[in-house]
C-alpha atoms as one frame of an Amber mdcrd trajectory, in Angstrom:
protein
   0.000   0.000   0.000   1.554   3.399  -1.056   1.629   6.252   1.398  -1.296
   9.332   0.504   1.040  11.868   0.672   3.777  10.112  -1.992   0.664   9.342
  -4.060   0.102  13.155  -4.128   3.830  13.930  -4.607   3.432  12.129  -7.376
   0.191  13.971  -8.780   1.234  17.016  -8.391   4.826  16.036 -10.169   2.804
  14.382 -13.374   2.665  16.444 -16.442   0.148  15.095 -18.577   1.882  16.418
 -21.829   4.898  14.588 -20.664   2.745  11.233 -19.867   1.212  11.228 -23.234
   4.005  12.057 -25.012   5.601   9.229 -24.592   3.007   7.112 -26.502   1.598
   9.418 -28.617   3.235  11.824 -31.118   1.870  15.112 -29.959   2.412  18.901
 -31.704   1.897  21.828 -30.167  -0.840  24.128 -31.563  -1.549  27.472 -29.252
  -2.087  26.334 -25.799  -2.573  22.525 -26.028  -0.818  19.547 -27.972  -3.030
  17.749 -30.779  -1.977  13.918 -31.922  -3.762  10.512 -32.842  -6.168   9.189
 -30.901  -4.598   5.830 -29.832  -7.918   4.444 -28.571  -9.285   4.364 -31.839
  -8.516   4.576 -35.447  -8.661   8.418 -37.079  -6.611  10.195 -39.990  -7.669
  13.412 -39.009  -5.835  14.207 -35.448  -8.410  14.647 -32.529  -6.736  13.557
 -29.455  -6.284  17.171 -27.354  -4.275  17.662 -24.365  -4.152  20.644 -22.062
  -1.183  21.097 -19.991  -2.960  23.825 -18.318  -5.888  21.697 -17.004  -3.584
  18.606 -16.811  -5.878  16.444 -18.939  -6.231  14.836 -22.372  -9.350  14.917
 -24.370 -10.581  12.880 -27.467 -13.498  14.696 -29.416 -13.305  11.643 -31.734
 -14.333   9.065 -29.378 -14.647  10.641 -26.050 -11.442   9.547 -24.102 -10.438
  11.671 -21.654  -8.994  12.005 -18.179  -5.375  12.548 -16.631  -2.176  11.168
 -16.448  -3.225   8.252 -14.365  -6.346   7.287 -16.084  -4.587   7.361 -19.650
  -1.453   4.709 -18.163  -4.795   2.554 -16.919  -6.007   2.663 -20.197  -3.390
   2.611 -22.409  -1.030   0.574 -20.964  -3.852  -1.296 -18.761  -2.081  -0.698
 -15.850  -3.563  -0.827 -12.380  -4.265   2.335  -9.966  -1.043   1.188  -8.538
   1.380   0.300 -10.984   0.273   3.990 -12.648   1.426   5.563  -9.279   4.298
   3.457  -9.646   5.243   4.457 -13.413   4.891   7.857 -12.762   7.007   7.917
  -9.411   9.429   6.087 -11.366   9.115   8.995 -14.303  10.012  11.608 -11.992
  12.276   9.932  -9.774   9.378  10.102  -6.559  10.372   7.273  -3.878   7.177
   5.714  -3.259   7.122   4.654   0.794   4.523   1.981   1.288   4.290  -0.908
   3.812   6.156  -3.864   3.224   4.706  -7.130   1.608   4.926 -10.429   2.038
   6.723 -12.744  -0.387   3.134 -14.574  -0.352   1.055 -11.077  -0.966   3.669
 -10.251  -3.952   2.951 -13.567  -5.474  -1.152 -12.682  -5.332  -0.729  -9.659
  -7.061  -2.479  -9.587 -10.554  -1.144 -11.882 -13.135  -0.652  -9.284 -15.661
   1.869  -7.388 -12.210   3.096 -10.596 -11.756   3.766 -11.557 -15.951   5.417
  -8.117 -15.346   7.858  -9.231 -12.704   9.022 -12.514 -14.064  10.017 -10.954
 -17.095  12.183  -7.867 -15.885  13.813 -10.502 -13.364  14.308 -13.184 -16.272
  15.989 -10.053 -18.110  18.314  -9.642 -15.613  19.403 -13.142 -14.863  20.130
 -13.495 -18.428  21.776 -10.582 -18.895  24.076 -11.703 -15.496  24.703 -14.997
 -17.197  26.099 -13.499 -20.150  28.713 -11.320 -18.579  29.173 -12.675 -15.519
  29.672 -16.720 -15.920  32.159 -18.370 -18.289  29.954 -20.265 -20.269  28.286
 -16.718 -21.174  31.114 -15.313 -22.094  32.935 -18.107 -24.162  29.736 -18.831
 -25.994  27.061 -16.181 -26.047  29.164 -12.750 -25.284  31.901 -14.439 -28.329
  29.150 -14.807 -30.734  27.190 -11.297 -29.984  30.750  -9.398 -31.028  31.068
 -11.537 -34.167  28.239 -10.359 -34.825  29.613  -7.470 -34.375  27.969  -5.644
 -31.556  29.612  -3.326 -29.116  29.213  -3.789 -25.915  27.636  -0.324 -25.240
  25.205  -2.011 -27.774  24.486  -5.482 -26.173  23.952  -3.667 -22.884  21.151
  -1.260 -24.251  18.980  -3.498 -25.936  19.669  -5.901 -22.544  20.581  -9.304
 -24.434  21.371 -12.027 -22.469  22.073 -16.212 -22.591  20.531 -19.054 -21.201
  22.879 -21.954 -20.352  22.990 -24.911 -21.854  22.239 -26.823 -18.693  18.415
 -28.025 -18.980  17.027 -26.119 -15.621  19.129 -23.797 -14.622  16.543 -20.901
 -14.682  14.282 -22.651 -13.516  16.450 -23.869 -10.466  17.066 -19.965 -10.002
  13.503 -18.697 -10.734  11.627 -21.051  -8.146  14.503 -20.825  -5.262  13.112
 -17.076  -6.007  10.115 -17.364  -5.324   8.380 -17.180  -8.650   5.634 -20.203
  -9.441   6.281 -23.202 -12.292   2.496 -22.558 -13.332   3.577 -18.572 -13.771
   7.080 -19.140 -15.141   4.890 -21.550 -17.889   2.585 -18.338 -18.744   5.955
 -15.997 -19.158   7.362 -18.715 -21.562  10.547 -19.394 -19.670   9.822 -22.963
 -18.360   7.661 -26.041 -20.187   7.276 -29.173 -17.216   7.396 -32.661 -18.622
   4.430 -34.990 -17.625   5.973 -36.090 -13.958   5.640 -32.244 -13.167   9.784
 -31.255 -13.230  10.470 -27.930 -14.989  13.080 -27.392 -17.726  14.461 -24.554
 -19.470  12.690 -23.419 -22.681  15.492 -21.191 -23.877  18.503 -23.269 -23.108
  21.636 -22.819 -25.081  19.974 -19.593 -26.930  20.952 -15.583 -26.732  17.887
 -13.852 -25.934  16.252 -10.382 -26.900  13.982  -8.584 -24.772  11.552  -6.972
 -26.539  10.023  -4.037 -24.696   6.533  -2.642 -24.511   6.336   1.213 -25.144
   7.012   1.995 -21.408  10.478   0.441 -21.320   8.922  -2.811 -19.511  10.113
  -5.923 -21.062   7.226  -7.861 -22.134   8.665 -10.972 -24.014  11.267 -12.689
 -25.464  13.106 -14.067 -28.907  15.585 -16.346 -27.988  18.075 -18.034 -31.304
  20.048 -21.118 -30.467  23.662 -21.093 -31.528  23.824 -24.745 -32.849  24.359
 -25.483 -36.285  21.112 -28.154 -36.228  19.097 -27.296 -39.215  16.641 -29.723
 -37.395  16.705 -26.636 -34.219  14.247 -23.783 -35.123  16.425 -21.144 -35.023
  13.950 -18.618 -32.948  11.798 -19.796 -30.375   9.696 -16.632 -28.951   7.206
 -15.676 -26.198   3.845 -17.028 -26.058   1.362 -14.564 -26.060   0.017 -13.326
 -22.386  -1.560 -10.929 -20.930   1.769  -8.874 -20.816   2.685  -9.826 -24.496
   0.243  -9.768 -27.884   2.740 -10.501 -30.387   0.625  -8.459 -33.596   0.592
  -5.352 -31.590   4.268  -5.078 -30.805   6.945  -4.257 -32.474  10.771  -4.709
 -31.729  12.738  -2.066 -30.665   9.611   0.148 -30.501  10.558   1.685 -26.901
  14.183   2.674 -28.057  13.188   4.090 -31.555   9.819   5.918 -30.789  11.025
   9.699 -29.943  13.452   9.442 -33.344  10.646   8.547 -35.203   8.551  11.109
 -33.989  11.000  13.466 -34.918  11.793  12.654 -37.916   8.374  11.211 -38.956
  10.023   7.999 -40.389   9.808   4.783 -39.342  12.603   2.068 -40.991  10.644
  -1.614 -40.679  13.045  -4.814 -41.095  12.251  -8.269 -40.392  14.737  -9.141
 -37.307  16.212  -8.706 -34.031  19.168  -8.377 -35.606  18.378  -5.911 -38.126
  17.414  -3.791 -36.153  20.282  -3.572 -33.529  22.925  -3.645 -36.307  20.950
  -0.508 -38.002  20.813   0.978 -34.234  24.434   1.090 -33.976  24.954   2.554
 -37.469  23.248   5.532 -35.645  19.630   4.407 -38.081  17.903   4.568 -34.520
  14.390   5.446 -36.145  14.404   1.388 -36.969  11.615  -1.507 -35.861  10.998
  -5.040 -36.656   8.078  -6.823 -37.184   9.914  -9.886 -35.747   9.173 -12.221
 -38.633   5.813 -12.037 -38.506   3.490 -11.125 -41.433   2.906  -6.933 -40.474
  -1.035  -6.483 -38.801  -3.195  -3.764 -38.910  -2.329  -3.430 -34.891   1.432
  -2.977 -35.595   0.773  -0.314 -38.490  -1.339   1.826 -36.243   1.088   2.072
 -33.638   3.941   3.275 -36.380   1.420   5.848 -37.506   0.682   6.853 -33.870
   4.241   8.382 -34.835   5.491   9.248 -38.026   3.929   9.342 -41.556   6.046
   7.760 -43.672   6.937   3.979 -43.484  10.320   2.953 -45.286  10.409  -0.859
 -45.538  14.160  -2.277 -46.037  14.248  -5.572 -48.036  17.255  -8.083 -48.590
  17.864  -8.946 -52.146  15.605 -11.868 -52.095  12.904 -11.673 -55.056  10.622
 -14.356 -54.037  10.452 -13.032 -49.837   9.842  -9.324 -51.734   6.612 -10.686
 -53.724   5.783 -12.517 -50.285   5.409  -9.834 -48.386   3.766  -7.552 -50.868
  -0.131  -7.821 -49.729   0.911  -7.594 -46.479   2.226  -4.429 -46.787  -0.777
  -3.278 -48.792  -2.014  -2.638 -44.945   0.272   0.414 -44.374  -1.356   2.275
 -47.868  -5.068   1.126 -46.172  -4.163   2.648 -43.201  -3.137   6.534 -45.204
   0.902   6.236 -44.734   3.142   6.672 -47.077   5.513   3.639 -47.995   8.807
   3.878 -49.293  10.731   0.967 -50.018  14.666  -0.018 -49.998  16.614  -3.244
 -51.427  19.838  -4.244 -50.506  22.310  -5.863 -53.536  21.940  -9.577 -53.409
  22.992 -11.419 -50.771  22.764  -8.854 -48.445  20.102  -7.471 -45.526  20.000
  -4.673 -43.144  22.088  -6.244 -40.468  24.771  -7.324 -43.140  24.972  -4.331
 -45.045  25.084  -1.755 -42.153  28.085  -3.765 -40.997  29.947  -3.797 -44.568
  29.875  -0.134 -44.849  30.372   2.935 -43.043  27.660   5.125 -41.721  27.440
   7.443 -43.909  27.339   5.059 -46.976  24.515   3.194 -45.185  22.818   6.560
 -44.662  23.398   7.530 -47.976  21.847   4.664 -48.997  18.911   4.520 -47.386
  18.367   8.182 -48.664  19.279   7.285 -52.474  17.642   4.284 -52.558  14.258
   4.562 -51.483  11.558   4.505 -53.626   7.780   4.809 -53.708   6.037   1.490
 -52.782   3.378   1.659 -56.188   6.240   2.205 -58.534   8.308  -0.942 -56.526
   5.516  -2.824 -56.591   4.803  -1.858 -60.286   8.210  -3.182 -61.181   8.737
  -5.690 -59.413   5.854  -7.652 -60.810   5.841  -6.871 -64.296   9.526  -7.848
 -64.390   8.391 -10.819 -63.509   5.208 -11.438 -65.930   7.805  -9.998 -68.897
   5.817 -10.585 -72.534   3.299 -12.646 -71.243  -0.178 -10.666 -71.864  -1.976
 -12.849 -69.063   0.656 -12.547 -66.564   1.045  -8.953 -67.258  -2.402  -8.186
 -66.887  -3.071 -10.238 -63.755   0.137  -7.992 -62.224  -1.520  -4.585 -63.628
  -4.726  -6.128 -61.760  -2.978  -6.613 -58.404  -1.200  -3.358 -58.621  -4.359
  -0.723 -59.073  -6.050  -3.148 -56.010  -2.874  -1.901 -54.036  -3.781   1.852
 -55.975  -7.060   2.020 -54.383  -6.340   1.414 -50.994  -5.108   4.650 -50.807
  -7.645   7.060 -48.816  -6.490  10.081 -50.261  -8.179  10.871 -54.086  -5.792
  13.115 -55.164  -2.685  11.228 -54.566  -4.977   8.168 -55.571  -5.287  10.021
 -59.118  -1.624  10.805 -59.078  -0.687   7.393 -58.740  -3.241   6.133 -61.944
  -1.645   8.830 -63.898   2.013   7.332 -62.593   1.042   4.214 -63.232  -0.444
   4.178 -66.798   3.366   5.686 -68.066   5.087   2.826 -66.161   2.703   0.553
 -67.757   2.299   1.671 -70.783  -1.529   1.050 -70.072  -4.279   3.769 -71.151
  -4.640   6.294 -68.155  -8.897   5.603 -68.403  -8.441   1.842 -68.371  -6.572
   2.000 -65.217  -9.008   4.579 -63.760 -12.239   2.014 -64.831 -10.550  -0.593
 -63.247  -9.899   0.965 -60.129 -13.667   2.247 -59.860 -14.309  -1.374 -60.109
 -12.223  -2.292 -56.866 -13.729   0.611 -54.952 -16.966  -0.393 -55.914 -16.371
  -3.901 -54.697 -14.284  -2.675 -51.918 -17.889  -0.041 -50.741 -20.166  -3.334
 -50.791 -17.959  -5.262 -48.769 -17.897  -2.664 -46.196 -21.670  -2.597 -46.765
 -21.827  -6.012 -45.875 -22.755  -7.762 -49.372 -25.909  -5.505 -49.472 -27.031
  -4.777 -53.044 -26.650  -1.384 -54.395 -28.833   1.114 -53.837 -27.942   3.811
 -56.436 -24.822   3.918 -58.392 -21.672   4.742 -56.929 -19.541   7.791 -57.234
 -16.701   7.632 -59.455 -14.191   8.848 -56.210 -10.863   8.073 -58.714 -11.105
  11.361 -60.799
């Protein structure tokens, strides 16, 4: 139980601009800050919040209330642990009465998710510097990789010995229960009830929520065993939904606020190699297909997405329709390629900073006109092939919820082409139409449909 009068410290400490700001985007304009709701979807910035009365306002969907109730909501934090980010946030020591080992155990699951994982953090993070298995085998391998220490320590990666139970041994003798340890994804138990180590033998990579609290794990083994997958993750809790995070959200979100960019690779890797290039705007989807979840929170920030792809053709053409998400959502999408052979983490270690900059700068190149040549470079003369690609790129076209740049991009489009300007604009009225009865729900027309692509 916290104290009143620290609870009040910590009120009267709080700056609600401050609070927010750290999740959401926010620009000043006269008196108040205006930004993206993040409690529901909008293009048009609603979300208002008034240093002077110390609260935040959504005339979009009605949200409001202070610093406290907007950490309960957002981050769905309890009364308690919002008291407790806060006093954290302005270095406020929080005097309450001490609790049992049993009464910090009955806490809520999500509190006690919470706990397990910035403890497991920091046991693996100990075993990697400070035990000689660590260091021989997981520290060796981090700097052939190539990361600098300064760099391994900020992003908090860490080893799990080889030994079968050797967290778990540690985690119980702390206190912490198997049936919790199961839920945080550290321990599975075989059928006679004994625990053993999930991640044993493999690096791991916290991956933190947008408060700085670590959340979940990747963990890669370091055997050769093609049989071994080589990432075994976090399940999902409720701490960790893996679709609405994003790796290496927590130490990129203030660059890519400020320069209203977001880089999105693939990998843990990626993005830590890019990080120490000084590319700190950077995120990973952590090998997942990209969800509507995940490309919110990016444009909670910035208004640009820049995807970086390897040279691999085939992964490219994969990931295409996923990405047609980002152009639903009203960001603009850039795209990058490395030469063959290469990705983001090998690349930003083959050349300097400034040639990786310089490359992400030169390099990058509206998402339609990839798209557009990517996939009739692949149908070359074949008049089927070709069409189906011209088909799949004006579907990408009309995602696009702005009408002007939505005309711009027909008009683009038909000289890449080489298709007549109207045919593309015909075709595209026949995705919207399709696209408006959908969202209908299959109802038949009622009236004809605007032409909206002129």
């Amino acid at each position: 139980m916290i104290l009143p009068h620290a609870i009040q410290e910590v009120k009267d400490a709080a700056r609600v601009e401050d609070v927010v700001g750290e999740f959401v985007a926010l620009k000043r304009k006269g008196p108040r800050f205006l930004g993206l709701c993040p409690f529901h979807n909008e293009k048009t910035p609603s979300f208002n919040v008034s240093p002077q009365l110390g609260i935040y306002k959504c005339f979009g969907c009605g949200e409001a209330g202070d610093s406290i109730t907007f950490l309960t909501k957002h981050e769905h934090l309890s009364y308690v642990e919002a008291i407790k980010w806060l006093g954290k946030r302005y270095n406020i020591d929080l005097p309450e009465e001490e609790q049992s080992a049993e009464q910090e155990l009955e806490q809520s699951e999500r509190e006690s998710l919470a706990v397990v994982q910035t403890w497991a953090q920091q046991w693996s993070t100990d075993q990697l510097w400070n035990t000689e298995e660590g260091r021989n085998i997981a520290l060796s391998y981090f700097r052939e990789r190539g990361f600098t220490e300064a760099t391994i320590k900020e992003f908090q990666l860490g080893y799990v010995p080889e030994r079968g139970n050797q967290f778990a041994a540690a985690a119980l003798a702390h206190g912490f229960k198997a049936e919790l340890l199961d839920k945080a994804g550290w321990i599975k138990r075989r059928d006679d009830g004994t625990p053993w180590d999930f991640f044993a033998g493999r690096v791991t990579f916290p991956i933190h929520g947008l408060s700085g609290q670590v959340i979940g794990f990747g963990a890669r083994t370091l055997k050769s065993d093609k049989k071994l997958p080589k990432y075994f993750n976090s399940p999902e809790s409720l701490l960790y939904v893996k679709s609405r995070s994003l790796y290496g959200i927590f130490q990129a979100k203030k660059v890519i606020a400020s320069t209203e960019l977001c880089y999105l690779v693939e990998g843990y890797t990626d993005v830590i190699s890019l990080h120490q290039a000084g590319i700190t705007n950077v995120v990973a989807s952590s090998g997942t297909s990209l969800t509507e979840d995940q490309v919110r929170l990016i444009k909670r920030y910035a208004p640009t997405v820049c995807i970086l792809y390897d040279g691999d053709a085939a992964g490219m053409k994969a990931s295409l329709r996923g990405i047609d998400l980002v152009l639903r959502e009203g960001l603009n999408v850039k795209v990058v390629t490395f030469p063959e052979g290469e990705d983001p983490d090998s690349f930003a270690k083959s050349h300097s900073s400034s040639e990786l900059t310089a490359h992400l700068t030169e390099k990058a190149q509206d998402f339609i006109v990839f798209k557009a040549g990517l996939l009739m470079a692949d149908s070359g003369d074949d008049p089927v092939k070709k069409a189906g690609a011209i088909h799949e790129i004006v579907e990408s076209v009309a995602l696009v919820p702005d009408m002007v740049l939505r005309s711009l991009y027909i008009k683009q489009c038909s000289r890449l082409l080489e298709v007549n300007e109207q045919a593309l604009l015909s075709e595209m009225n026949k995705v919207l139409r399709k696209q408006y009865r959908k969202k209908q729900g299959g109802r038949a027309d009622h009236g004809k449909i605007p032409e909206r692509g002129r």
